[in-house]
Each structure stands twice: as C-alpha cells, then as structure tokens.
VOVONU-578928 format. One line per 5 residues: number of its first residue (from 1); their letters; for each residue x, y, z of N, C-alpha, C. Coordinates in Angstrom, 1 decimal, padded with zeros to 4 digits, m for minus. Each point is the difference from the previous one (the first is absolute). Last residue first. Layout:
NUM> A> X Y Z X Y Z X Y Z; ...;
***
This chain:
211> XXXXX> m020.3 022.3 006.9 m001.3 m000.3 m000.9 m001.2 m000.2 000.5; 004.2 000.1 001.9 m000.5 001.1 000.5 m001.6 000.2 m001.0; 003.1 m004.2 000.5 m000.8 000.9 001.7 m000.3 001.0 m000.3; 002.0 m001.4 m003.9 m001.0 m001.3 000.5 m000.8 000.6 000.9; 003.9 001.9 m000.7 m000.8 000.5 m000.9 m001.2 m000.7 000.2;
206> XXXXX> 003.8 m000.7 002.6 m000.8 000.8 000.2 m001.2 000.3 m001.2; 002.3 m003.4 m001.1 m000.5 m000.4 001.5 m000.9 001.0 m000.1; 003.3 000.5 m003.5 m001.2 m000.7 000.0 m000.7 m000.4 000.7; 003.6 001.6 001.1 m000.6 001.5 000.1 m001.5 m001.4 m001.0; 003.1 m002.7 001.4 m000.2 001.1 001.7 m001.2 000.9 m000.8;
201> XXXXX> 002.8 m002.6 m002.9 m001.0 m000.7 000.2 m000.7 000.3 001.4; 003.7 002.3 m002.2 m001.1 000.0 m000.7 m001.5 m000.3 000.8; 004.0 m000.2 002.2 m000.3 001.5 000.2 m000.9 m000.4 m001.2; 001.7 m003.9 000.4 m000.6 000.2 001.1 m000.2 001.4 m000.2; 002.9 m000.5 m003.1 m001.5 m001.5 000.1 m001.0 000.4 000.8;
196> XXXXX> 004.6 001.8 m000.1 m000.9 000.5 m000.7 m001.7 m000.6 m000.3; 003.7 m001.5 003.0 m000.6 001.2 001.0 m000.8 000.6 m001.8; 001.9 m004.0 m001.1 m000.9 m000.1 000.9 m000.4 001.2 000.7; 002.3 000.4 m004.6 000.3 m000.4 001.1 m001.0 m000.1 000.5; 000.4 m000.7 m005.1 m000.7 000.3 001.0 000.5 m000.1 001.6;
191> XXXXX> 000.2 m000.6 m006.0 000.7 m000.2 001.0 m000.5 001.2 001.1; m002.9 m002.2 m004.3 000.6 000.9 000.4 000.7 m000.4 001.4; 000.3 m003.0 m004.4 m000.7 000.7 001.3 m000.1 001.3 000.2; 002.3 m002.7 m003.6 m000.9 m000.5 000.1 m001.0 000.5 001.1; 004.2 001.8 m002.2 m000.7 m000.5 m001.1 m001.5 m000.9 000.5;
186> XXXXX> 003.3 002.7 002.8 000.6 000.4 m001.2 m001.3 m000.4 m001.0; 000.7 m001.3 004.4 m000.5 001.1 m000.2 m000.3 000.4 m001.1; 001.4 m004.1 000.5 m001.3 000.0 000.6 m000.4 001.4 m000.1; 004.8 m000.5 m000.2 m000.6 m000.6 m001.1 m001.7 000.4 m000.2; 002.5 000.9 003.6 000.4 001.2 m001.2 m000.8 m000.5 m001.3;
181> XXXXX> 000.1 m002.8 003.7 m000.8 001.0 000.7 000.1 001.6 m001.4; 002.9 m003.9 m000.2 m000.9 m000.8 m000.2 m001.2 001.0 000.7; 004.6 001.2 000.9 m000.2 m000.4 m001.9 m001.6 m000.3 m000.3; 001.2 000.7 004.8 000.3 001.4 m000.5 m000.9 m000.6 m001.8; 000.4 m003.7 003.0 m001.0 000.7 000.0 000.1 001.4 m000.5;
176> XXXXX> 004.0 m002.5 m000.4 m001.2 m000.8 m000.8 m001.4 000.6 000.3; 004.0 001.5 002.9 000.2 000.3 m001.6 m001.5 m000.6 m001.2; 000.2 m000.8 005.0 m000.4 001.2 m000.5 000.4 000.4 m001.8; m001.1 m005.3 002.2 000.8 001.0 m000.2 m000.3 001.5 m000.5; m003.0 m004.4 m000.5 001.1 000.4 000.6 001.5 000.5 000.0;
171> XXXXX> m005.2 001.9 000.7 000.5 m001.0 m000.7 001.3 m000.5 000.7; m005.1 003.1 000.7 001.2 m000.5 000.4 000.4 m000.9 m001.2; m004.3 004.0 001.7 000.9 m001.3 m000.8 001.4 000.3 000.1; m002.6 002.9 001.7 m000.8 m000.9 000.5 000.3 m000.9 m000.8; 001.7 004.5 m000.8 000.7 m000.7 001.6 m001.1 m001.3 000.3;
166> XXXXX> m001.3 002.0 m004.0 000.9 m000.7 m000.6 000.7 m000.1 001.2; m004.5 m000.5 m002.0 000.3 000.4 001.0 001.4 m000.4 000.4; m002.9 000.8 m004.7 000.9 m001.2 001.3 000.4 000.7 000.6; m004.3 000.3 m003.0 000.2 001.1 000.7 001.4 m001.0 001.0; m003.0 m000.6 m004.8 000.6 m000.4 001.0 000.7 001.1 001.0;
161> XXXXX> m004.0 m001.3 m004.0 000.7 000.5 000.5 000.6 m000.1 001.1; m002.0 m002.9 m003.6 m000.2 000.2 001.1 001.0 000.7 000.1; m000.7 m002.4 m004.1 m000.3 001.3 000.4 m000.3 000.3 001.3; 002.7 m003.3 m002.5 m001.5 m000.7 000.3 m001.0 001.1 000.6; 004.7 000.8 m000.1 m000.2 m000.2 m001.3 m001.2 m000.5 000.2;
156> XXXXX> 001.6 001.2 003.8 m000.2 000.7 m000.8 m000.4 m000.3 m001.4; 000.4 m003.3 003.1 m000.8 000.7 000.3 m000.4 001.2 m000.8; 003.8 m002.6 m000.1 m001.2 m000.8 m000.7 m001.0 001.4 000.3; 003.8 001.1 001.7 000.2 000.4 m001.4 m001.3 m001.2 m000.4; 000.9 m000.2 004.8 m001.0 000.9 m000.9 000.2 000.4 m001.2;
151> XXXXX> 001.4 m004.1 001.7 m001.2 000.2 000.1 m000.6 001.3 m000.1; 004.6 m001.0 m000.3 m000.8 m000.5 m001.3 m002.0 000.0 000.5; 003.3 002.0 003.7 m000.2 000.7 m002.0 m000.8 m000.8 m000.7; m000.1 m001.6 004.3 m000.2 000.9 000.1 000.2 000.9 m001.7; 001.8 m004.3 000.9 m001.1 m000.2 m000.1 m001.4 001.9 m000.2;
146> XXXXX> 005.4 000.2 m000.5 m000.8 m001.4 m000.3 m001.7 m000.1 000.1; 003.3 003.8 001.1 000.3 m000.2 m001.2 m000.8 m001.4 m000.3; m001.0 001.8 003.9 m000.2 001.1 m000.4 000.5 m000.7 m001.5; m001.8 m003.6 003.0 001.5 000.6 000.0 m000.1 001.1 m000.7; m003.4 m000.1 003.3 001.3 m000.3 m000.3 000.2 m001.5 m000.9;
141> XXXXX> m003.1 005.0 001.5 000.1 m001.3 000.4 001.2 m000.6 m000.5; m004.4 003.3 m001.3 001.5 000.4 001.0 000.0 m001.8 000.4; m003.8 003.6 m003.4 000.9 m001.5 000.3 000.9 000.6 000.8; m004.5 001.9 m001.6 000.4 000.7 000.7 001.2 m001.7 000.4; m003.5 001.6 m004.6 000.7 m000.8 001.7 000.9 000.8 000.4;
136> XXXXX> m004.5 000.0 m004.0 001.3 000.9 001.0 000.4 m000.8 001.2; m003.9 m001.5 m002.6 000.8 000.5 m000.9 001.5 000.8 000.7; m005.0 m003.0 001.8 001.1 001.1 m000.1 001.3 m000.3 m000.9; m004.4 m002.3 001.2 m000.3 001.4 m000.6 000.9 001.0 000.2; m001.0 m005.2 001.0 000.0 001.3 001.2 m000.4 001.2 m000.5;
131> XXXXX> 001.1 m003.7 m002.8 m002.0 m000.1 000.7 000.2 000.9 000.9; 004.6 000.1 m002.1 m001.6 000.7 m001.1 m001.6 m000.3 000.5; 004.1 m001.6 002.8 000.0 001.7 m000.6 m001.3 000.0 m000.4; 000.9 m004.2 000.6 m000.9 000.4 000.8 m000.1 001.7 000.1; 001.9 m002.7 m003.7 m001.1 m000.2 000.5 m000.6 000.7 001.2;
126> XXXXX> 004.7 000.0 m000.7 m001.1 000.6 m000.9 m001.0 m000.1 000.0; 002.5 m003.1 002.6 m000.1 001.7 000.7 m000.6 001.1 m001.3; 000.9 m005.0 001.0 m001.4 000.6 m000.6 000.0 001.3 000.3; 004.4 m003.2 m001.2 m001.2 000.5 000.9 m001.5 000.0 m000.5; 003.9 m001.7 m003.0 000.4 000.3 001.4 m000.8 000.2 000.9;
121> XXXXX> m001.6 m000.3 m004.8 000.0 m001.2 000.9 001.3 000.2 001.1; 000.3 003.7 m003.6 m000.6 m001.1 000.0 000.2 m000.9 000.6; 002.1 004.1 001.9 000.2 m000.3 m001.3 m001.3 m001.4 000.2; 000.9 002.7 003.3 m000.4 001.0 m000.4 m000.1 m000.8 m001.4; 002.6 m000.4 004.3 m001.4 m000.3 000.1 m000.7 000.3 m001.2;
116> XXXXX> 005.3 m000.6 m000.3 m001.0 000.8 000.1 m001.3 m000.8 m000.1; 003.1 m002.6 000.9 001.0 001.3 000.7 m001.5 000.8 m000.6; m002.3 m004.8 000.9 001.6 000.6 m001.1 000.5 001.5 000.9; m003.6 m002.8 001.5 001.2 m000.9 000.0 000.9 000.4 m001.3; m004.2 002.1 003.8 000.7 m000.2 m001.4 001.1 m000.7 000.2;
111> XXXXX> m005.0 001.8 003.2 001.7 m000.5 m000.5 000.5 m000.6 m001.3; m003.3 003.7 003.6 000.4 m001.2 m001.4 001.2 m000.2 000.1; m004.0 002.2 003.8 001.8 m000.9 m000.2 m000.1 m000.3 m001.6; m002.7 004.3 003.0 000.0 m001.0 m000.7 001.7 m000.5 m000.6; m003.1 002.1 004.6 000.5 000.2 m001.6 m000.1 m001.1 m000.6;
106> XXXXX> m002.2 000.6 003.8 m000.9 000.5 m001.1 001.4 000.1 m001.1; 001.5 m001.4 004.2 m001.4 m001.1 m000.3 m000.4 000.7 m001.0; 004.7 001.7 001.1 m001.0 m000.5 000.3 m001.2 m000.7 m000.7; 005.3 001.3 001.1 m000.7 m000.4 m000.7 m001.4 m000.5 000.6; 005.3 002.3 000.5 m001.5 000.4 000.7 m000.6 m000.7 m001.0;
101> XXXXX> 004.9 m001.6 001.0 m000.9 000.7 m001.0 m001.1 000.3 000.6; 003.5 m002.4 002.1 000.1 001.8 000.6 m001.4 000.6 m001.0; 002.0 m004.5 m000.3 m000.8 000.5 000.9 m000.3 000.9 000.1; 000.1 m001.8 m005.1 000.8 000.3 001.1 m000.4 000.4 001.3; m002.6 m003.2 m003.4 000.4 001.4 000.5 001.1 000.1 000.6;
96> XXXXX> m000.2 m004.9 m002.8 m000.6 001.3 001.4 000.2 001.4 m000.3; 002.3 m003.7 m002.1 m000.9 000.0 m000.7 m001.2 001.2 000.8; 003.9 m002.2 001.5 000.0 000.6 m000.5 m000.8 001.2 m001.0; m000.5 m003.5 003.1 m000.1 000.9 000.4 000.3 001.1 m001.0; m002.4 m004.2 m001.7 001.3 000.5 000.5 m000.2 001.2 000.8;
91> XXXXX> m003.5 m002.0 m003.0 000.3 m000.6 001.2 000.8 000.5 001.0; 000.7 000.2 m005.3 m001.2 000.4 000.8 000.3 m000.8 001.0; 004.3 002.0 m001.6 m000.9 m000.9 000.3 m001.2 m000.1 000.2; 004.6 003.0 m000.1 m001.2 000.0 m000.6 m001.0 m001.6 m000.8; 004.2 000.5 004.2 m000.3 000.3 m001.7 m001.1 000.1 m000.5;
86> XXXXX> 001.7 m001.6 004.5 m000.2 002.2 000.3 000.0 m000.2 m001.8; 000.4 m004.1 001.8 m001.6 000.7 000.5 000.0 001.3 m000.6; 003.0 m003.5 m002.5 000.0 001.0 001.1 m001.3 000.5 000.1; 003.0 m002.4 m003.8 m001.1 m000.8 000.9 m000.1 000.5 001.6; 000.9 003.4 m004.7 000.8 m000.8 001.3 m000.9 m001.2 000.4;
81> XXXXX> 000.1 002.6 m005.3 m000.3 m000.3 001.5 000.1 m000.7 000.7; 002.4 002.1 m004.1 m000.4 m001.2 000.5 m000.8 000.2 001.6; 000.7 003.5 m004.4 000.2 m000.2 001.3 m000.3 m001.2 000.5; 000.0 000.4 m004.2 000.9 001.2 000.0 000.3 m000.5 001.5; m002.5 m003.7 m001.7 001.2 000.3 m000.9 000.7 001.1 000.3;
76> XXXXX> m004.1 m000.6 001.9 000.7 m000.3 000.6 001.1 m000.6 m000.9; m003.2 002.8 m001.3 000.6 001.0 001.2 000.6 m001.5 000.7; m002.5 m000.6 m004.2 001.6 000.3 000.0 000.6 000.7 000.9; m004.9 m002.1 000.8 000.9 m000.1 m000.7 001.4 000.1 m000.1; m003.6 m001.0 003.5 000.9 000.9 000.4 000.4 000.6 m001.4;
71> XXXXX> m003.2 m003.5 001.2 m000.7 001.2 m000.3 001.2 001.2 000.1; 000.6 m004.6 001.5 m000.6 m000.7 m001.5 m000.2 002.1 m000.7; 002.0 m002.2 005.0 000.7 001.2 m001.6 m000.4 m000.1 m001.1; m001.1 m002.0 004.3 000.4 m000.6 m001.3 000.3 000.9 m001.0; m001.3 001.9 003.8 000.6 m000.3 000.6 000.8 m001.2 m001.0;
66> XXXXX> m002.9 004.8 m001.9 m000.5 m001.7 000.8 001.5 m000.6 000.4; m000.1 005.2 000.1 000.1 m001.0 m001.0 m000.4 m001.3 000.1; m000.1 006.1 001.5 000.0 m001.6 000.3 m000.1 m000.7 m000.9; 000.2 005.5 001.6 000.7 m001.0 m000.7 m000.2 m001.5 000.4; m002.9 004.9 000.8 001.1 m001.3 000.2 000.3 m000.8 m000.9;
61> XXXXX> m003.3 005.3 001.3 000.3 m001.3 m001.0 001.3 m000.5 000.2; m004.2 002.9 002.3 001.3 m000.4 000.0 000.5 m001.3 m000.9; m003.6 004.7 000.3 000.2 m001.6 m000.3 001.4 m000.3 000.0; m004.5 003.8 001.4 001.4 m000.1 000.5 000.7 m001.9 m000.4; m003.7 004.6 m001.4 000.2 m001.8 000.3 001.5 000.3 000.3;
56> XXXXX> m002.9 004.5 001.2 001.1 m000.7 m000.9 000.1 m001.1 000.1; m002.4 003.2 002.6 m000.4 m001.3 m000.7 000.7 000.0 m001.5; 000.9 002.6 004.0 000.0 000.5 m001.1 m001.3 m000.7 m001.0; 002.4 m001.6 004.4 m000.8 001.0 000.2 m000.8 000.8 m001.6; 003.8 m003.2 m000.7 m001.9 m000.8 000.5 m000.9 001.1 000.3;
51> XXXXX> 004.4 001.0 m001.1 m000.7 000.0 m001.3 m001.7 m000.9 000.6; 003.4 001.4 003.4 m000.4 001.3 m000.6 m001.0 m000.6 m001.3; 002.1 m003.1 002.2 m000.6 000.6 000.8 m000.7 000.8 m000.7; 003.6 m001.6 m002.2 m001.5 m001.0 m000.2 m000.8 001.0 001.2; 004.1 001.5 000.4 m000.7 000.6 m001.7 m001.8 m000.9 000.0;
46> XXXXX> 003.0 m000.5 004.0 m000.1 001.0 m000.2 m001.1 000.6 m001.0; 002.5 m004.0 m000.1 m001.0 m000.2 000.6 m001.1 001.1 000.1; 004.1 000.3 m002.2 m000.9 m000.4 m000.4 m001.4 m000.9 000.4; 004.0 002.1 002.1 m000.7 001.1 m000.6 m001.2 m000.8 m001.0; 002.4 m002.9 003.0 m000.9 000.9 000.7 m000.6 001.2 m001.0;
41> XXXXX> 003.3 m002.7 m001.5 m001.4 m000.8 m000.4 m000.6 001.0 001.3; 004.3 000.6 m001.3 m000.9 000.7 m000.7 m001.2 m000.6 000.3; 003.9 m001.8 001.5 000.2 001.1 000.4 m000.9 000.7 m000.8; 000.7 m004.5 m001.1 m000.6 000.3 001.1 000.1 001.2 000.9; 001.4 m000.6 m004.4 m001.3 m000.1 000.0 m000.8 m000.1 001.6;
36> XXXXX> 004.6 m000.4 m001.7 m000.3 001.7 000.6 m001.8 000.0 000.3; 003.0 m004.1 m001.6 m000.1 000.4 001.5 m000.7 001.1 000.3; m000.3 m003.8 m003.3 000.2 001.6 m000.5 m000.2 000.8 001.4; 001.1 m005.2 m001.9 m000.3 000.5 001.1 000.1 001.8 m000.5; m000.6 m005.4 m001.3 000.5 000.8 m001.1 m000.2 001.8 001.3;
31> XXXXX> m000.4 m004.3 001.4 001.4 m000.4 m000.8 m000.4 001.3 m000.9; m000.7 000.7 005.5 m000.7 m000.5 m001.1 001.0 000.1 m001.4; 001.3 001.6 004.5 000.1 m001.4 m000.2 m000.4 m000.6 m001.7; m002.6 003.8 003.2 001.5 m000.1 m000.2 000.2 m002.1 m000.3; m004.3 002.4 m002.3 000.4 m000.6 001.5 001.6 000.1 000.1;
26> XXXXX> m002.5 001.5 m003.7 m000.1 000.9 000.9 001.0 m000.2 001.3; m001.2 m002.9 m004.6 000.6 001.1 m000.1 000.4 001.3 001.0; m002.7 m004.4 000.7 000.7 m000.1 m001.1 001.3 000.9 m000.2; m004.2 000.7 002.6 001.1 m000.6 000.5 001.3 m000.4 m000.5; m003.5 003.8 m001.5 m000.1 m001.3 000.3 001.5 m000.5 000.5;
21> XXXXX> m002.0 003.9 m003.1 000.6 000.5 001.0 m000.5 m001.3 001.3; m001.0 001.0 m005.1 000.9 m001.2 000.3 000.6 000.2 001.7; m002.7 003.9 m001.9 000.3 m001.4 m001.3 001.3 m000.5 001.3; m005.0 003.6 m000.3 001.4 m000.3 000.9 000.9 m001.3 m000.7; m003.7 003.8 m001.6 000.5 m001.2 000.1 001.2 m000.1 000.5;
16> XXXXX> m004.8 003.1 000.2 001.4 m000.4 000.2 000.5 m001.2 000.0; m003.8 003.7 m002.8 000.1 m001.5 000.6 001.4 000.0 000.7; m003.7 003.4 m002.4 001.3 m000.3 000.0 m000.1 m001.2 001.0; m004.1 003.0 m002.1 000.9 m001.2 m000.7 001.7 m000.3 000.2; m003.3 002.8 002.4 m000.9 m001.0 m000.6 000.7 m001.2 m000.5;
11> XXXXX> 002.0 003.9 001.8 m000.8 m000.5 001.1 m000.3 m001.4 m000.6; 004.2 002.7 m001.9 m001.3 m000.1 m000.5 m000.7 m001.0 001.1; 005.0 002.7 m001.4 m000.7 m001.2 000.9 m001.6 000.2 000.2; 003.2 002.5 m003.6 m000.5 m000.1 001.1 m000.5 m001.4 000.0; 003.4 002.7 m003.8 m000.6 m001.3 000.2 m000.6 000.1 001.4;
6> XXXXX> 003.0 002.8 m002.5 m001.6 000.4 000.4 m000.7 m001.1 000.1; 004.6 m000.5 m001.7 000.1 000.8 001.0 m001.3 000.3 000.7; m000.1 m002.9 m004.2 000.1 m000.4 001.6 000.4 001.1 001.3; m003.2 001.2 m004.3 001.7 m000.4 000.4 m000.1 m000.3 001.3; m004.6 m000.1 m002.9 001.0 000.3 001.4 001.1 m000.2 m000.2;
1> X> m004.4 000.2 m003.7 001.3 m000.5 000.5 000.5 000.8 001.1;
***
C-alpha cells in the first residue's frame, strides 16, 4: 500500500485526461460556459506536449448526445438542452474541440453522454485504460464539480489513481471550485498544481535521457 501523499506519476502507466474542454463549455457565449478554461488551455496544451514527449496517451474526452435525444437520459429532465450549435450535439460545434486546444492525430477522442465518463455504457474510456495499461491519470478540464469530479470519484473507486490538476479546472464560480476541489482532495484524488505536474513529468524526461 501507498498513501496518496506518495503517489508518483509513472512512465508506463499514467495517462492524461482532458474532460470536456469543447465548444460547449469553453466558447464565449456557450449555454453552459466555464470561462476561465480559456485562460488555462495553453497550460494544457503545454502538459499534453510534455506527456507525448514522454509517451504518455494523451485522451480527450466530450460530451455528446444523438440530436433525438434518444441516448441523453435524465440529463435532459435536470438540464434541458438548447436547439443550439454551441450544445452538445453529435455533429454540433458544440460538440468540437475547443480552438485554442492542441490536438493531435495520435491522441485520442472518446466520448460520453453522461457527467462521468466512467460509469456503465457512457464511454469506452475504461476500456481503453485497461488495453493501454494504465492505472494513474493525470485529469484537468471542466466542470471541476460536474463532469470533471464525478468522473474522477468513478475513477477512484474502479481503482485508478488520480492526480487533478487543480489551476487546470474550472467551474462555475470560485466558491463552487474551492468546495468541490476540497472535496476531490479529501476523499477521491490527489490534488495537483500544474507547475507540480510538469516539475514531475521534466525529471521523468531527464531520467529517460540519462538512462
């Protein structure tokens, strides 16, 4: 056993996930909008950089729903979705990267149609963990109390350790990201700034180079 304090980022078996950082949520204007995210997405360009060099997968997961709402359930009883490009739609812009996002040809897209990727028949993003062979993530993305928690308190409970990157998520409002980053700390992650990520994921570089 590890306590989470002595939890490390691992070559072999860590992974980054980026959650929901799409049009939907990013774009000004967008109906559910977490503005700050666009003031971080260069650090997380930043991070995927660093985790390619690394060979770290790098997977970005979205939110989308068929356009008949046959595959949405009770997310449109809480939240109704808009008849709007900018809503999570397959097709949609919504439904897109954000522009600013660095994405490329060797990562990888899933998508999901619940708040956590993580529960029965939303994704395949377990699946593709365990054919990858990692057990440790590395999450940042938005909504820190929504899609971004419930998908890593799945995560944890399904035994994957978590590393959130906590200036790399957003919600809305600072009071709601303070509560919901206390939370995540407290019982489901480890809580992580981005200059700490990166000073990890540097000296696991050099170690690489000097092997």
């Amino acid at each position: 056993m590890v306590l989470k304090a002595n939890w490390t980022i691992a070559l072999k078996n860590t992974a980054l996930v980026t959650i929901d950082l799409q049009n939907a949520f990013v774009e000004q204007g967008a109906p559910v909008e977490c503005a700050e995210a666009r003031d971080f997405i260069p650090k997380v360009n930043e991070l995927t950089r660093i985790c390619r060099e690394v060979g770290i997968p790098v997977i970005h997961v979205y939110m989308a729903v068929r356009t008949d709402l046959s595959d949405i359930g009770l997310l449109q009883e809480i939240r109704p979705r808009e008849d709007s490009d900018l809503d999570t739609f397959d097709g949609k812009k919504g439904a897109e990267p954000y522009k600013d996002l660095d994405v490329k040809e060797s990562d990888y897209r899933v998508r999901k149609n619940r708040y956590s990727a993580l529960i029965p028949g939303a994704s395949t993003l377990e699946s593709l963990l365990r054919g990858l062979g990692r057990d440790r993530l590395i999450i940042c993305g938005v909504a820190t109390d929504v899609c971004v928690g419930t998908t890593t308190s799945d995560a944890m409970m399904l035994g994957f350790r978590v590393f959130l990157v906590s200036d790399l998520t957003s919600t809305l409002g600072e009071e709601r990201q303070k509560v919901a980053l206390e939370v995540l700390d407290r019982h489901f992650a480890k809580v992580v700034t981005f200059d700490e990520v990166k000073k990890e994921l540097r000296q696991l570089k050099e170690a690489v180079r000097a092997a």
